[in-house]
C-alpha positions as CSV (number, residue, x, y, z in Angstrom):
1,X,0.0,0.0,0.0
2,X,1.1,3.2,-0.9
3,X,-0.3,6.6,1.0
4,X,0.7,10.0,0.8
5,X,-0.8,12.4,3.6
6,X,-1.5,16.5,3.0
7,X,-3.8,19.1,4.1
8,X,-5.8,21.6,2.4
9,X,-7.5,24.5,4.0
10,X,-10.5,22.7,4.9
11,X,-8.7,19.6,6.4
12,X,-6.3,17.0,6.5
13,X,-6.3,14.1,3.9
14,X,-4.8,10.8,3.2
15,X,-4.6,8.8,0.1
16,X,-4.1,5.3,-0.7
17,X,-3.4,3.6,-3.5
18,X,-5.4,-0.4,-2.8
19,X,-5.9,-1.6,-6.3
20,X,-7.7,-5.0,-6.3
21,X,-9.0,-4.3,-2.9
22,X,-12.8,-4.4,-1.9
23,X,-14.3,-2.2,0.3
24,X,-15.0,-4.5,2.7
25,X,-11.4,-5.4,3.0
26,X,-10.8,-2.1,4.2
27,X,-11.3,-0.7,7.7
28,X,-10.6,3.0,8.8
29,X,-10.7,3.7,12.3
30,X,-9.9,7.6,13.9
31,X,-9.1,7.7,17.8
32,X,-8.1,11.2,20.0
33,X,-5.2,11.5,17.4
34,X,-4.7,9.2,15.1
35,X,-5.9,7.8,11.6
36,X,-5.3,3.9,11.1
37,X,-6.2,1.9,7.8
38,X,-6.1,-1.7,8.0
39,X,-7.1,-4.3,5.4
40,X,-5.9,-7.6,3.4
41,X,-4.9,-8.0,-0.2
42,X,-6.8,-11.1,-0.9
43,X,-5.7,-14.0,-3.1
44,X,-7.1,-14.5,-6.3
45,X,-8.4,-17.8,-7.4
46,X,-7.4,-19.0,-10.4
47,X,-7.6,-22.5,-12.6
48,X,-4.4,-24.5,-13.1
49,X,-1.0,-23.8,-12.5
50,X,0.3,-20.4,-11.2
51,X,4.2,-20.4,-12.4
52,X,5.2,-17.4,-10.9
53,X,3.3,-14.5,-9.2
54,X,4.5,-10.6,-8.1
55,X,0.8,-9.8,-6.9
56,X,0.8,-8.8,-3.5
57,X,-1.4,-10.6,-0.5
58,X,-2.1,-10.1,2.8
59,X,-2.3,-7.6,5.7
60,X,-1.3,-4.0,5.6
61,X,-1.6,-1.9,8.0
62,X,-1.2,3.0,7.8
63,X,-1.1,5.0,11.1
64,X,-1.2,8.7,10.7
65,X,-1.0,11.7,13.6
66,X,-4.1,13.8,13.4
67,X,-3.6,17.4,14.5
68,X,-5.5,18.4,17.5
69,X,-8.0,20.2,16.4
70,X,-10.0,17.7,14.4
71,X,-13.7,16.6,14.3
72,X,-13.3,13.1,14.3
73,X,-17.4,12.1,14.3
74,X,-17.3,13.7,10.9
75,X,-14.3,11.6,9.1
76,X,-15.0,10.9,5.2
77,X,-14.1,7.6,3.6
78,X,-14.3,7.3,0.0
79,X,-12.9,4.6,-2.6
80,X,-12.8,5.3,-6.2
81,X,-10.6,3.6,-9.1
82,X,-8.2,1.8,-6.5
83,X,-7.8,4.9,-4.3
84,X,-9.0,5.0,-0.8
85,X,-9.2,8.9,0.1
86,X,-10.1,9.7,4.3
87,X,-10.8,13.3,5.0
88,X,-11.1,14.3,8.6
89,X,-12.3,18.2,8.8
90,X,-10.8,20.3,11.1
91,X,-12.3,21.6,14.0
92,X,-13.0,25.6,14.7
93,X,-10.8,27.2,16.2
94,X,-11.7,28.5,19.9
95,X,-12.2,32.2,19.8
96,X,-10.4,34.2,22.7
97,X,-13.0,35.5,24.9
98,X,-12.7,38.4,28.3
99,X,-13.9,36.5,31.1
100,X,-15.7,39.2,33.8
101,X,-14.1,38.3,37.1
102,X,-17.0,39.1,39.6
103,X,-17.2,38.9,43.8
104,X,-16.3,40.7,46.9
């Protein structure tokens, strides 16, 4: 798996390249801070007798930090033509506000 990470103005993104992967090979999960994709290149079947094969199988695994300020109930998964693209928007930023300091 191949996976390049950036950020726009809106939010932070991640592509991968998964060709030959189903979606339902492929899990993203977001915690506090980070961004893990997991899945399995699957085998093929075939008929007869596979000579020699470069294909790639099995489990991969992509962990990226998150910045802080991210709203992770509102991540994006999409897949399209072999390329699994997560976009996880940013939060607000917290606006400095005068606090009144009241008593005695």
């Amino acid at each position: 798996m191949r996976a390049c990470a950036g950020e726009d103005t809106c939010a932070p993104r991640v592509e991968a390249e998964l060709p030959g992967v189903e979606r339902d090979d492929i899990d993203v999960e977001v915690s506090e801070r980070e961004l893990r994709i997991t899945g399995e290149y699957k085998e093929r079947e075939r008929e007869g007798v596979l000579r020699r094969s470069t294909r790639r199988t099995g489990r991969f695994e992509y962990r990226a930090l998150l910045p802080a300020d991210v709203k992770s109930d509102e991540v994006k998964a999409t897949l399209s033509d072999g390329v699994l693209t997560v976009t996880v928007p940013k939060a607000r930023a917290t606006k400095l506000r005068h606090i009144k300091i009241t008593g005695s």
